[in-house]
C-alpha positions in Angstrom: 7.2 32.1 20.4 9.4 35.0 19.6 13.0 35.0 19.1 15.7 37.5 20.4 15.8 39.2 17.2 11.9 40.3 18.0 10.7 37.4 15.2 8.6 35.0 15.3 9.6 31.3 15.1 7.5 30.0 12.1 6.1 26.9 13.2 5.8 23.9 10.2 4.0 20.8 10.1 7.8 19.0 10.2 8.5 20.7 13.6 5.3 19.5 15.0 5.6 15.9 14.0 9.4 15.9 15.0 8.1 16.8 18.2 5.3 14.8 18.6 7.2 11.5 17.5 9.5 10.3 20.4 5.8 11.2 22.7 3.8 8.7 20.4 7.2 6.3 21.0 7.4 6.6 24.9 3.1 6.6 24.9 2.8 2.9 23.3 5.9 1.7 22.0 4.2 -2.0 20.4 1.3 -0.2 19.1 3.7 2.7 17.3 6.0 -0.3 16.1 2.7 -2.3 15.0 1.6 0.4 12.9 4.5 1.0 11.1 5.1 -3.0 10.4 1.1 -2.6 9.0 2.1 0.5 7.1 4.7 -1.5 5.4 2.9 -4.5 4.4 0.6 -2.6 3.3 2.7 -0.9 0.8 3.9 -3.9 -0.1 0.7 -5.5 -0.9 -0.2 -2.8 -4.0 3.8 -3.9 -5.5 2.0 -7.6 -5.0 -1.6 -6.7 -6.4 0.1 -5.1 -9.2 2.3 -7.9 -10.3 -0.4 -10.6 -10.0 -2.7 -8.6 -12.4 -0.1 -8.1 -14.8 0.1 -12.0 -15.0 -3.8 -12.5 -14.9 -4.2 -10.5 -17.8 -1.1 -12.0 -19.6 -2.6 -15.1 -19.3 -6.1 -14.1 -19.7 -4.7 -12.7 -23.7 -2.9 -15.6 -24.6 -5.9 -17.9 -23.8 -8.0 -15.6 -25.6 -5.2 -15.9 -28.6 -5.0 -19.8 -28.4 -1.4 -19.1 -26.9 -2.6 -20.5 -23.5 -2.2 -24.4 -23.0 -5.7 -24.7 -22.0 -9.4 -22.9 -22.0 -9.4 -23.8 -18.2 -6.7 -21.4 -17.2 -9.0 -18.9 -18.7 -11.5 -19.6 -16.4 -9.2 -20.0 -14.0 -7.8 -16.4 -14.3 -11.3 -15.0 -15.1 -12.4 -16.1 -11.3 -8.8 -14.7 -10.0 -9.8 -11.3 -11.5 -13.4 -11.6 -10.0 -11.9 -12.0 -6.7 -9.3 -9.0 -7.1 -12.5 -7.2 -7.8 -14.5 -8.1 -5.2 -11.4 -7.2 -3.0 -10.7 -3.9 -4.3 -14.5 -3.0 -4.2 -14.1 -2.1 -7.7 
C-alpha cells in the first residue's frame, strides 16, 4: 500500500493484530472471552505454584533442622513436592 507521498506504509506485527482483533471478537465472542479468562488463570497459577514451593521447602528445612513440630510434616511436604513434580513433568 503506498501512500500519497509515493511511500510505502510499513506494515508491523501491532497493525496486524489491531486489525485482526475485533474479527476474532465478532467470529466467536465466548470462545475469544474463554481464552482470555484461561490465559489469566493460568498466569495466575505460576504466582500460586511459586508461593506453595516456597512454603514446601520452608517447611521441608525446618523439619530437616528439628524446627518443624513433627517428622510427619516432612513426609508430608516430601509427597507435596513429588506431586509438584510429577505435575510440572520435571
Amino acid at each position: 500500500m503506498k501512500r500519497q507521498n509515493g511511500t510505502k506504509k510499513e506494515r508491523t506485527m501491532a497493525g496486524a493484530f489491531g486489525k485482526l482483533l475485533p474479527v476474532m471478537i465478532k467470529a466467536a465472542p465466548f470462545l475469544f472471552i474463554a481464552s482470555m479468562v484461561v490465559a489469566v488463570l493460568h498466569g495466575v497459577s505460576f504466582g500460586v505454584v511459586t508461593m506453595m514451593q516456597q512454603r514446601f521447602f520452608d517447611r521441608a528445612v525446618d523439619a530437616a533442622g528439628g524446627k518443624g513440630r513433627n517428622r510427619a510434616g516432612l513426609s508430608r511436604a516430601d509427597a507435596a513436592g513429588h506431586h509438584q513434580c510429577g505435575l510440572s513433568g520435571a
